[in-house]
C-alpha positions in Angstrom: 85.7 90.2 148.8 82.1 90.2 148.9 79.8 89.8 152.1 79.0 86.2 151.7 83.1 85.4 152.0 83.5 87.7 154.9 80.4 86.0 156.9 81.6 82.6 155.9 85.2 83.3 157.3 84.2 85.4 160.6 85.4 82.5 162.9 88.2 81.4 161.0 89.3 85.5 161.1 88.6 85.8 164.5 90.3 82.4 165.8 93.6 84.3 163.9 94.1 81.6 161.3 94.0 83.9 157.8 96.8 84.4 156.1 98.1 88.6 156.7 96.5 89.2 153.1 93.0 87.2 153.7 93.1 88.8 157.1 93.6 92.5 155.7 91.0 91.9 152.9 88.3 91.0 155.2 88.9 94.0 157.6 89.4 96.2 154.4 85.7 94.9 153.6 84.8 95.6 157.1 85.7 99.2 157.1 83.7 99.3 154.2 80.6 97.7 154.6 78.7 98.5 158.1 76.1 95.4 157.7 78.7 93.1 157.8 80.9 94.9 160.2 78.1 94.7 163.1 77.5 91.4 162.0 81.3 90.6 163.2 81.4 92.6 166.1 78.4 90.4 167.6 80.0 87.3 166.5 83.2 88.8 168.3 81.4 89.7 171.3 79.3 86.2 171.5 82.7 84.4 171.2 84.3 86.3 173.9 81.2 85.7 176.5 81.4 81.6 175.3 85.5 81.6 176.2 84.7 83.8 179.0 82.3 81.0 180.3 84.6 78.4 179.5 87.2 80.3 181.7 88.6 77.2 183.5 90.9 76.3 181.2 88.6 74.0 178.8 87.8 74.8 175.9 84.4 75.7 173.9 83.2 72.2 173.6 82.9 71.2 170.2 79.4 70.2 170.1 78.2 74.0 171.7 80.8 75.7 169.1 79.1 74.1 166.2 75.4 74.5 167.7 76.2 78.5 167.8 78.3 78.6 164.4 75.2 77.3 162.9 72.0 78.8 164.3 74.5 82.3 163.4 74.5 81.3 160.0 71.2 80.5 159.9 70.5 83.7 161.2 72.9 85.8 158.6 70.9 83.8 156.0 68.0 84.4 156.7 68.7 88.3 157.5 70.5 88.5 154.1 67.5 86.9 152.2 64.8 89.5 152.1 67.6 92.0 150.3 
């Protein structure tokens, strides 16, 4: 698993929908690689404050989810570029 799979799967890893052996080889790659493992943990922290938000019972509208899922990406991609 390289970097590139683990940032493209971060929300589907942390919205619990892996399979146990995707799921173990990203946090494998995790333990492994510190670049990527900050990268998680503020994509895990920024999730938690939007559901915190959203506390009411409503969900993360769909529209704000995929605003944030892309400006992060944009943000890993760029950050990965000068490397």
């Amino acid at each position: 698993m390289n970097c590139d799979k683990v940032v493209n799967e971060v929300y589907t890893f942390l919205d619990g929908e892996l399979t146990g052996v995707r799921r173990t080889m990203i946090e494998y790659h995790l333990r492994k690689c510190p670049p990527c493992a900050d990268s998680f943990h503020f994509e895990e922290r920024l999730l938690f404050l939007v559901r915190r938000s959203c506390s009411d019972g409503d969900e993360v509208p769909a529209e704000l989810f995929h605003r944030l899922q892309a400006l992060i990406q944009q943000e890993a991609t760029e950050g990965t570029s000068g490397e």
